[in-house]
Structures are given as structure tokens and as C-alpha cells.
NULO-85436 format. One line per field, with one value per residue (C-alpha): residue number from 0; residue in three letters; x, y, z. Coordinates in pm, whole numbers, padded with zeros to 5 digits. Layout:
<nodes>
num (NUM	...)
residuo (Ala	...)
X (X	...)
Y (Y	...)
Z (Z	...)
</nodes>
This chain:
<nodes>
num (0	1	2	3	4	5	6	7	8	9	10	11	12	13	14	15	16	17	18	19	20	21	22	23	24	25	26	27	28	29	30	31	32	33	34	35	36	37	38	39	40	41	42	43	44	45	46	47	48	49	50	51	52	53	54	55	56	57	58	59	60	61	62	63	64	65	66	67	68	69	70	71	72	73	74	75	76	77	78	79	80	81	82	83	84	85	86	87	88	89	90	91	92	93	94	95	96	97	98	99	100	101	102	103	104	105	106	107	108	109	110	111	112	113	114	115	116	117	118	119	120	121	122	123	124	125	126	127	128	129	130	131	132	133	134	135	136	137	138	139	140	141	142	143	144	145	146	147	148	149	150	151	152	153	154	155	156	157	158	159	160)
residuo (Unk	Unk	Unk	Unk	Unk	Unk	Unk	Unk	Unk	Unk	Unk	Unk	Unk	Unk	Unk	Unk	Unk	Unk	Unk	Unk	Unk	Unk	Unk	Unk	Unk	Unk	Unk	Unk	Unk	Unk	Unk	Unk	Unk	Unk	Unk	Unk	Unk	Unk	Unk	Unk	Unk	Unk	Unk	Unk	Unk	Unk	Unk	Unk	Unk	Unk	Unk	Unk	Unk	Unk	Unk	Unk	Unk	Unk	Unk	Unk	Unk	Unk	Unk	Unk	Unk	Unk	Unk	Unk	Unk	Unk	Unk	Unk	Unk	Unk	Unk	Unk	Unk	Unk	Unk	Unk	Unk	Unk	Unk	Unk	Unk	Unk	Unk	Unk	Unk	Unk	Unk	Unk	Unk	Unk	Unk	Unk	Unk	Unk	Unk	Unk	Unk	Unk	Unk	Unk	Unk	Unk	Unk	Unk	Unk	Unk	Unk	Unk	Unk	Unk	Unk	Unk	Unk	Unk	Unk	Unk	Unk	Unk	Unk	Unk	Unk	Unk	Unk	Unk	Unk	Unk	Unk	Unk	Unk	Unk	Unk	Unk	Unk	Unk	Unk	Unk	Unk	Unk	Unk	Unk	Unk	Unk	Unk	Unk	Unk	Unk	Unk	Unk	Unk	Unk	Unk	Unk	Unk	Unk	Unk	Unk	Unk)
X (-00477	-00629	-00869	-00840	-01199	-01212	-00923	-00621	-00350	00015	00264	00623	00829	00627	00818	00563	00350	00080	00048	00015	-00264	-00465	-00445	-00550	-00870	-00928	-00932	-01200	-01387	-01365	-01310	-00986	-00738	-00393	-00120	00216	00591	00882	01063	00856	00984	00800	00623	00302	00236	00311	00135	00119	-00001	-00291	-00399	-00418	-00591	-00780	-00972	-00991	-00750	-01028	-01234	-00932	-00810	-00438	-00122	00213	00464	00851	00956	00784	00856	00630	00378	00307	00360	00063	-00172	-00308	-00171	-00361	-00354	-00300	-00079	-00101	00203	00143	00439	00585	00752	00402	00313	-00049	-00320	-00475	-00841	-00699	-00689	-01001	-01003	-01141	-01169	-00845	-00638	-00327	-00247	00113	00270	00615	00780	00737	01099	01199	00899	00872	01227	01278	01201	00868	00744	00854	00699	00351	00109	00031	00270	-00064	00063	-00184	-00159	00016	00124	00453	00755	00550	00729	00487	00091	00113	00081	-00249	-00385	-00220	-00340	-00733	-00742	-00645	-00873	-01194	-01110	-01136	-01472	-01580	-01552	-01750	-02069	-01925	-02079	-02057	-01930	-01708	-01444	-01510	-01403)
Y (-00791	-00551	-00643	-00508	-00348	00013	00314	00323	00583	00501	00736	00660	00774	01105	01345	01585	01466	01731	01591	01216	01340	01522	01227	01006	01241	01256	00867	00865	01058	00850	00535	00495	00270	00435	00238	00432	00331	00340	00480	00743	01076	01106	00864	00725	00866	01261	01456	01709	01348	01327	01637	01685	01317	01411	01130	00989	00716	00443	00541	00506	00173	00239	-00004	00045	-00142	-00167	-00058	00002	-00373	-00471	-00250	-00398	-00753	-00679	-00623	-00839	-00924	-00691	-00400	-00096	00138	00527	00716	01152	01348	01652	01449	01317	01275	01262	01501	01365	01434	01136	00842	00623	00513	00178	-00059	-00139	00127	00267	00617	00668	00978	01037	01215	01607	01734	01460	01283	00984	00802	00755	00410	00436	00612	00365	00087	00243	00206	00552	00863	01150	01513	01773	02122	02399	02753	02739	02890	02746	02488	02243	02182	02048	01675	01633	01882	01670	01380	01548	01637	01285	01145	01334	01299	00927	00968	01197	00965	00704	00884	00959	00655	00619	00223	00211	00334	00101	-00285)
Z (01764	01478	01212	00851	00856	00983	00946	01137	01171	01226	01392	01363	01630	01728	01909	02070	02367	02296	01892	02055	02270	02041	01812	02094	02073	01734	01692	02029	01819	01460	01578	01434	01573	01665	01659	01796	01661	01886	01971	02139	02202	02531	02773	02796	03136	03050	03178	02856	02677	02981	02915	02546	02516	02855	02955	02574	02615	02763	02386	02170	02084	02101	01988	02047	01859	01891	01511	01181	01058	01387	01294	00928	01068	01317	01028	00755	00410	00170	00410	00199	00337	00318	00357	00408	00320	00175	-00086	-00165	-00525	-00481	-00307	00013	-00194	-00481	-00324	-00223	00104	00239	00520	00674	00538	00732	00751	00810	00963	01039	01331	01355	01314	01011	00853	00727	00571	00193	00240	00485	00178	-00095	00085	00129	-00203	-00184	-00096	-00061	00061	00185	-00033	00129	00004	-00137	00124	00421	00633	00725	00860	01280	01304	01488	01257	00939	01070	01135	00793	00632	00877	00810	00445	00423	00710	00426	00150	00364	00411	00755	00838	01219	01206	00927	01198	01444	01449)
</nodes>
């Protein structure tokens, strides 16, 4: 299904319809692959989905996968996984990206579990001001995404498989 070259971002179980669609966007315009864990907190056919991803969808290459363990199964050995969290140890800025990495995202209202973030080799968290609850997902997700586009060159085909 996927290959390990390019960038990929993972959402696990997202809950917001508008998030999913301006994700769908943002990986039309990087090349990333999106892959989407169930379960999903809205259907593919919202409209609030349509309209955030507008007419995106046919220049994203978009996977949806039944659970998390589904998700790592679809990719290769060796894939390094990226998990962003509050509970992150590391700044998003620290890691080095490179082909086939996964950025992992949990759902909007509960983040990713104890254990999504043990398994991934990197736990990366974006700064914030202290007392502040938490960045939006598509913007999260954005900013981890230029990042490692950043640290390429912003070369135009690393993204794309």
C-alpha cells in the first residue's frame, strides 16, 4: 500500500470533521500521505469534512485503517515513528526527520494514550505558554509538517512517493 520514502501523518481517532479536512489540505499541499485511525468521530462523506478539504481529497493520498496496530502493520519494518504530545519530552525543532517517517497525532479532546507514546521512538511536543490548554490539531499537525519540509530543503519530491 505505502512505501517508506516520503512523510506521512497519522491521526488516531480524530474527532472534528473540520481538523480532518484541513489536514486533508495540508497533505495536498506537501505531499504527505494521511493515513486516518478508526474509529472516526465523523464520516467520510460530511459535509463540514467536504468543505474544509474542498476539492483536495483527489491530491491527497489518504488511508484509513481499522486500529492503531493496523496502521503500523501497513508500514515497513524500520519505519520510525513520531509521536506529538503534551507529555512530549522533546521539542518538535530536535528531532531529524527523514524519508518514511510517521507523524502521529492523537484525537482532539484526549491525545494520544500512554502507550501510543511509549511505542513511538520519539515523543516531540510543540512549545506553548505555560496555563494554555492546547494548539488546534490541523494547526499542530501544519507546524510538525512544515518543520520536517523545512529540514528537507523543502524539496518538492521528498513528500511524494
Amino acid at each position: 500500500m505505502t512505501t517508506p520514502r516520503g512523510l506521512h501523518v497519522a491521526l488516531i481517532e480524530p474527532e472534528i470533521p473540520g481538523n480532518t479536512g484541513n489536514i486533508i489540505r495540508l497533505c495536498a499541499n506537501t505531499g504527505a500521505q494521511l493515513h486516518l485511525v478508526e474509529p472516526l468521530g465523523f464520516s467520510l462523506e460530511d459535509r463540514l469534512l467536504r468543505r474544509a478539504g474542498l476539492d483536495y481529497h483527489e491530491y491527497t493520498r489518504m488511508h484509513v485503517h481499522r486500529d492503531f496496530a493496523t496502521l503500523r502493520a501497513a508500514l515497513p519494518q524500520g519505519t520510525r515513528w513520531v509521536a506529538y504530545s503534551a507529555h512530549g519530552t522533546g521539542r518538535h525543532t530536535d528531532w531529524q526527520f527523514a524519508d518514511g517517517d510517521v507523524l502521529v497525532f492523537g484525537p482532539e479532546t484526549r491525545g494520544l494514550t500512554p502507550a501510543q507514546r511509549n511505542a513511538a521512538d520519539a515523543c516531540l511536543r510543540i512549545p506553548m505558554r505555560e496555563g494554555v490548554r492546547s494548539l488546534n490539531l490541523s494547526n499542530a499537525v501544519a507546524i510538525a509538517v512544515y518543520e520536517a519540509w523545512r529540514q528537507r530543503g523543502f524539496d518538492a519530491h521528498w513528500c511524494e512517493t
